[in-house]
C-alpha positions in Angstrom: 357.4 213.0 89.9 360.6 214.0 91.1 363.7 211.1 91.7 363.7 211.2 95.5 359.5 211.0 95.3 359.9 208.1 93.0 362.6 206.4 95.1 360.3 206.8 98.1 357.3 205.7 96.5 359.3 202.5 95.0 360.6 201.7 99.0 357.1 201.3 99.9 356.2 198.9 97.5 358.8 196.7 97.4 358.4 196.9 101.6 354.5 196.4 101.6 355.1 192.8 101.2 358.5 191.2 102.8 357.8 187.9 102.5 357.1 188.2 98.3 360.1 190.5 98.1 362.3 187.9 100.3 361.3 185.1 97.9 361.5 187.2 94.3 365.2 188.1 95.4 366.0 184.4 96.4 367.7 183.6 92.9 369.4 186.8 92.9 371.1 186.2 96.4 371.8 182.6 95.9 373.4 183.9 92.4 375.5 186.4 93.4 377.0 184.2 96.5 377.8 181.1 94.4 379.5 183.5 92.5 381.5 185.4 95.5 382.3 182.1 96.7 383.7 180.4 93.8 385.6 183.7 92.5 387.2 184.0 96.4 388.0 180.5 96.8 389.3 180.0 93.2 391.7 183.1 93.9 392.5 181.3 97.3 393.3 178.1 95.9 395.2 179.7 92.8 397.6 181.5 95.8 398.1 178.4 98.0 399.3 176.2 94.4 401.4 179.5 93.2 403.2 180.0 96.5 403.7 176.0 97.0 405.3 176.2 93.8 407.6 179.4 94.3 408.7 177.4 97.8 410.2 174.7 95.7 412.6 177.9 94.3 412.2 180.0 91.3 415.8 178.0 89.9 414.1 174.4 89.7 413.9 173.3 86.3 411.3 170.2 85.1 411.9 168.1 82.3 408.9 166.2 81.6 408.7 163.2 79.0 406.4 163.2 75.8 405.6 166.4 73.2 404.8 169.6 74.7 401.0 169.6 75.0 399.2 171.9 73.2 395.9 171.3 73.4 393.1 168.7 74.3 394.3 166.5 71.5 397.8 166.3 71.7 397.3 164.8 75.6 398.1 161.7 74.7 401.6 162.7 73.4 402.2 163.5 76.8 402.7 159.7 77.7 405.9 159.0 77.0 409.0 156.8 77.5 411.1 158.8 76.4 413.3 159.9 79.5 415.9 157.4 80.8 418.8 156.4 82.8 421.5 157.3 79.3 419.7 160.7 79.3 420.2 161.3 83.3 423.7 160.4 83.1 424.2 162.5 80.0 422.5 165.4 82.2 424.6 165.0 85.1 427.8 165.4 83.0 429.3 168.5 84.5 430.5 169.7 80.7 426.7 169.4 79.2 425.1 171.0 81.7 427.7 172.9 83.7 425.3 175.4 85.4 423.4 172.5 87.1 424.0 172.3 90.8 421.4 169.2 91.8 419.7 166.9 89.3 417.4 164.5 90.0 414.8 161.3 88.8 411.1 161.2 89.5 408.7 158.3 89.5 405.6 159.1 90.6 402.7 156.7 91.3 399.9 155.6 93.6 399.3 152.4 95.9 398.5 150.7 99.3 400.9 150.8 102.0 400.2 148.0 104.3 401.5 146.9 107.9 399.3 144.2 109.3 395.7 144.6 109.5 396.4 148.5 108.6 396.3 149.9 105.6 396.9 152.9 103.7 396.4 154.5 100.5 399.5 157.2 99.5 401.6 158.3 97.0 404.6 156.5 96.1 407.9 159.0 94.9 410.9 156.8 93.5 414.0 159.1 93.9 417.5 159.4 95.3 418.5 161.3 98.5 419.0 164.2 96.4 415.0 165.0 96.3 415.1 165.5 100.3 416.9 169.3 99.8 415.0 169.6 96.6 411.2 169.8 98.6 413.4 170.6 101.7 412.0 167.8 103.6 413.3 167.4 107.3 413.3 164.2 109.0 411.2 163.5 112.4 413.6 159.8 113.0 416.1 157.9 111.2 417.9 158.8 107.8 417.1 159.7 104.0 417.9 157.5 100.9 421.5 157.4 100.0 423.4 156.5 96.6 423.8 153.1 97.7 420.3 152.3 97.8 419.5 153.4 94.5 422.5 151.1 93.7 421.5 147.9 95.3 418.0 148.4 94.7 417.8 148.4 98.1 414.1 147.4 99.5 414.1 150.9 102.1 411.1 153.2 102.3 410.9 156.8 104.0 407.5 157.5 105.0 405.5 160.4 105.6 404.5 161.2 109.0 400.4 160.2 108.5 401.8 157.3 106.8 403.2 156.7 110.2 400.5 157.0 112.3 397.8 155.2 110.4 399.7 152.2 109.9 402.0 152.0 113.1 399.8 154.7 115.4 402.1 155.7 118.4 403.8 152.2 117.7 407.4 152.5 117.0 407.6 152.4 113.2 411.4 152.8 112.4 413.5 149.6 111.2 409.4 148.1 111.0 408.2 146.7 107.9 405.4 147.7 105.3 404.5 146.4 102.1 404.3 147.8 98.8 402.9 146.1 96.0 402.9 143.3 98.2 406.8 143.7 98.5 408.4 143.9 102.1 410.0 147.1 102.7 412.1 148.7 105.7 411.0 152.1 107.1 414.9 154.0 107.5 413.3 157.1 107.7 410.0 159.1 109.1 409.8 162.8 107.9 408.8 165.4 109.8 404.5 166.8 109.3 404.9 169.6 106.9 401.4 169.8 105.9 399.3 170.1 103.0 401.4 171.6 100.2 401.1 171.2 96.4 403.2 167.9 97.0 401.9 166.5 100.3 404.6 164.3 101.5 402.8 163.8 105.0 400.8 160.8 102.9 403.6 159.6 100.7 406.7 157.0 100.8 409.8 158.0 98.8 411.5 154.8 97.8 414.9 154.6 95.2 414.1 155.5 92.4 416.0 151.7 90.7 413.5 149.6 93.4 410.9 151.4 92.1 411.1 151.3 88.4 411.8 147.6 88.3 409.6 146.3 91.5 406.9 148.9 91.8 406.0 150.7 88.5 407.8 147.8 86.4 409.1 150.6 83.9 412.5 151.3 82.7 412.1 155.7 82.2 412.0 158.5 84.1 408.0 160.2 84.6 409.8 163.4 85.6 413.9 165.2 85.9 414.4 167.9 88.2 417.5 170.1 87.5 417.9 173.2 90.3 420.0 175.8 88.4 422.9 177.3 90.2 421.6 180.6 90.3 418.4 182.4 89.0 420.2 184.2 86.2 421.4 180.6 84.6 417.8 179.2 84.7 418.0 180.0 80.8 421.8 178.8 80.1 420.3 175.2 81.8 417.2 175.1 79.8 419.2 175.8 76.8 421.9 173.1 77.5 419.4 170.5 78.9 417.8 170.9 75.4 420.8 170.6 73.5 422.2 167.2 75.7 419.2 166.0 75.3 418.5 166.4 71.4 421.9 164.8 71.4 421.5 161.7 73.4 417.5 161.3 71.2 419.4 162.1 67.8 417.3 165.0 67.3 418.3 167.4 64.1 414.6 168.9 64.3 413.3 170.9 67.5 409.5 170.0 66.0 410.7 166.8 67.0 411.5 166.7 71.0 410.2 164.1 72.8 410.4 166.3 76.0 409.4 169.8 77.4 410.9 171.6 80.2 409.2 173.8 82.7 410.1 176.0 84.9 408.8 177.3 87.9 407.6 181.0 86.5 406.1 178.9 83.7 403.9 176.3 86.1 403.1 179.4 87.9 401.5 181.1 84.6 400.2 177.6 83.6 398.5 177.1 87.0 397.4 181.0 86.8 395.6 180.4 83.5 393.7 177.2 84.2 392.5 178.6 87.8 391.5 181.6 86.0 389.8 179.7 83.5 388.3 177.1 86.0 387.1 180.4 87.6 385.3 182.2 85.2 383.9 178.6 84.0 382.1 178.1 87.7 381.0 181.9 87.7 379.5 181.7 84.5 377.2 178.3 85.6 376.3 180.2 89.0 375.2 183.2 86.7 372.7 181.0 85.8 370.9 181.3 88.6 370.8 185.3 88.2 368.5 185.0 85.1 366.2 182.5 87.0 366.2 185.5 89.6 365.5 188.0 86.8 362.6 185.9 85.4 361.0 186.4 89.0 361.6 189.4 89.8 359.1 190.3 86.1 356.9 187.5 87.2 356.0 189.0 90.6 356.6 192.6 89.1 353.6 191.9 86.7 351.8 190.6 89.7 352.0 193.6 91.5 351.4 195.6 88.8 348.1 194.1 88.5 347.3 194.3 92.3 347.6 198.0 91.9 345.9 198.8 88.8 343.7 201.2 91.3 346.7 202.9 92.2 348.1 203.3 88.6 345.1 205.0 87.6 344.7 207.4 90.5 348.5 208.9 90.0 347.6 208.7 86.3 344.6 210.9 87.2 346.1 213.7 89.4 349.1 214.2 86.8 351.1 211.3 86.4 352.9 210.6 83.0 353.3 207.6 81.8 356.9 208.1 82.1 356.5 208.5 85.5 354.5 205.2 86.2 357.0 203.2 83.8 360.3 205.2 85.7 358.9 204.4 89.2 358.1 200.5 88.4 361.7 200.0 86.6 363.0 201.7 90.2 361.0 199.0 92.0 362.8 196.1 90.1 366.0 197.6 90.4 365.9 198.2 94.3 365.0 194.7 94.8 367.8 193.2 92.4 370.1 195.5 94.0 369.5 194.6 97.3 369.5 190.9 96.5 372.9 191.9 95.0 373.8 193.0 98.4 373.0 190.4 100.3 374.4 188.4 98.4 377.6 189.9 98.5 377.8 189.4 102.4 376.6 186.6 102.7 378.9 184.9 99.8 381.8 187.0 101.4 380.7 185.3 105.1 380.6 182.1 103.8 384.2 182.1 101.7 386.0 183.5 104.6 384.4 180.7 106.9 385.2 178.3 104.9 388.9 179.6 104.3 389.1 179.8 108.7 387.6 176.3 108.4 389.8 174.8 105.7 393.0 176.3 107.4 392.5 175.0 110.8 391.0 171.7 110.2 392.2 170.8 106.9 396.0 172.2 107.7 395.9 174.4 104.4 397.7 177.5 104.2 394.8 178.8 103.3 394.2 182.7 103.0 390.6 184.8 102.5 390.8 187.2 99.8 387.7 189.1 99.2 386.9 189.3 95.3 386.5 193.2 94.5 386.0 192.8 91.2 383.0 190.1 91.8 381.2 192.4 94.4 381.6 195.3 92.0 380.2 193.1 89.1 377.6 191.6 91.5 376.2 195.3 91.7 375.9 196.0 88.4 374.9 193.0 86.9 371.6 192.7 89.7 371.2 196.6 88.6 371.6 195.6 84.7 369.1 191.9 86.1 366.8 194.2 87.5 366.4 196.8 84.3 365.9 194.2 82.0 363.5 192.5 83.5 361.7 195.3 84.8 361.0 197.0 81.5 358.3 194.9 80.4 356.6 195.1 83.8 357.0 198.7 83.9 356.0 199.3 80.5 352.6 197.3 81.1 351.9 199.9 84.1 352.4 202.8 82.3 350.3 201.6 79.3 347.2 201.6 81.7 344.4 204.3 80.9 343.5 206.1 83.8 339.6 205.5 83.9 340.0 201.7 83.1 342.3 201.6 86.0 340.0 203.5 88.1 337.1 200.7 87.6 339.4 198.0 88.2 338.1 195.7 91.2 
């Protein structure tokens, strides 16, 4: 039999029953769209954290407390004490760190605002006013923290514009009071909806960073110090003198020692990279599951319908057929119908991640951006093709093991 005779031939059988050929290809399509989904919305999540990042500036620098983490096991050295108010003033020295043009504390934390009856769950940032040009947040009403609240320990809050309107609604909210950690505080400042971002301020309350060591987190360090370089090309001279100041002000004679890290921007941009990727290729892999529950039917109903046309078999067999020819034409069976599973699944998981990227951008207020995975559809392909040969041989090589005259008798 010729190619284009076998191709035709194969056409007919896998269309001589739609509904079994629909329901074979199920765990093929359902494969290859969980994994055109997760690939396109992985790469669409790893873009929106990678350009929230670069918006903060490719010259912040982040000094985080704790060893460098290396691994699984070394996660708990990332709790740490270690940074605090002797190593921020030593920081904002001019003659340590000379290429610094803003530095800044970071406490971080959760907890329940509360006005009235209304509450609210958000983040909670202790800071100083310097933090505002650092995230380039713009005020909707009122003012920003100032050095003289960080001084007095002032009991002032800025709050985020949902903050806002779930606990005040179109109520006037400036000069009002809220409580945190059941502590009174004054709203000085509202800030203007920015949106969902890799910090989403919209849902947070910045407080000074002194009120909320001592009255809200009840610590006396520093979770996080952010250091914007005066330029781009003295990101390294500040990384190199932040290390230095701060080996001095820890005593530390050996670097295997440092009880900080610092990142950069470039580098949480690789480490986001590499986790997304990994995260990625992690979710692909369990959705490739389902391909080999696809392949296992596509031989189960592939021996079926080799058995429903054991006449057939033994007819071609007795007006010249090869056995080749049987087994070629069979394997071409299973591979049309992976393939076209492959297909289908390729729009339909291509459908589905870009309506879900429309849907997430417009309702969710993500920046959120389709990409269509290229490399996924082209490895969809082949692996349904590669799904469909495997399982197919055994199939095939039961139909062209038939003798002609048994096949001819068969009822």
């Amino acid at each position: 039999m010729i190619l284009k005779y076998s191709i035709k031939t194969a056409a007919k059988g896998v269309s001589r029953n739609k509904s079994r050929s629909a329901l074979t290809i199920l765990g093929i399509v359902i494969g290859i769209t969980s994994i055109m989904m997760v690939m396109s919305l992985g790469k669409g999540a790893q873009d929106l954290i990678l350009n929230q990042i670069q918006s903060i500036g490719s010259r912040m620098i982040i000094i985080h407390p704790g060893r460098k983490p290396e691994g699984p096991s070394s996660a708990a050295q990332m709790m740490s004490d270690s940074l605090k108010q002797k190593d921020l003033d030593a920081l904002r020295n001019k003659s340590n760190v000379p290429h610094a043009s803003d530095i800044e504390s970071l406490n971080v934390g959760g907890g329940i605002a509360a006005n009235g009856n209304q509450t609210y769950q958000l983040s909670i940032f202790g800071s100083s006013g310097i933090i505002q040009s650092m995230y380039d947040m713009k005020l909707s009403q009122g003012r920003f923290l100032d050095d003289e609240d960080v001084k007095n320990k002032s009991y002032v809050v800025v709050i985020g514009s949902k903050v806002k309107q779930e606990l005040f609604g179109n109520d006037e909210a400036l000069n009002q009071k809220i409580k945190l950690k059941g502590i009174s505080f004054k709203v000085v400042g509202i800030l203007a909806q920015k949106g969902q971002g890799f910090i989403n301020f919209d849902e947070a309350a910045v407080v000074p960073y002194s009120t909320a060591q001592q009255y809200i987190f009840g610590i006396k360090h520093f979770h996080h110090v952010l250091i914007n370089a005066d330029s781009e090309n003295s990101v390294a001279d500040t990384i190199r003198d932040v290390t230095v100041t701060l080996r001095n002000s820890h005593d530390i004679t050996d670097p295997k020692k440092d009880d900080f890290y610092v990142v950069t921007q470039q580098g949480a941009m690789d480490q986001v990279s590499t986790i997304m990727n990994i995260l990625t290729l992690f979710l692909a892999a369990v959705a490739a599951i389902s391909l080999v529950v696809g392949g296992v039917g596509i031989m189960n109903i592939m021996l079926v319908s080799v058995t429903e046309r054991t006449r057939e078999i033994g007819l071609r067999k007795a007006l010249g057929a090869t056995s080749n020819d049987i087994m070629f034409q069979f394997l071409i069976e299973a591979v049309m119908l992976t393939g076209l599973g492959g297909l289908i699944g390729i729009l339909l998981g291509a459908g589905l991640s870009y309506t879900t990227a429309v849907l997430l951008s417009n309702f969710a207020g993500l920046n959120w951006v389709f990409e269509f995975p290229i490399l996924a559809a082209i490895l969809g392909i082949m692996v349904s093709g590669i799904i469909g040969l495997i399982f197919g041989i055994y199939p095939a090589y039961q139909a062209s093991k038939k003798s002609p005259i048994e096949a001819l008798r068969y009822e």
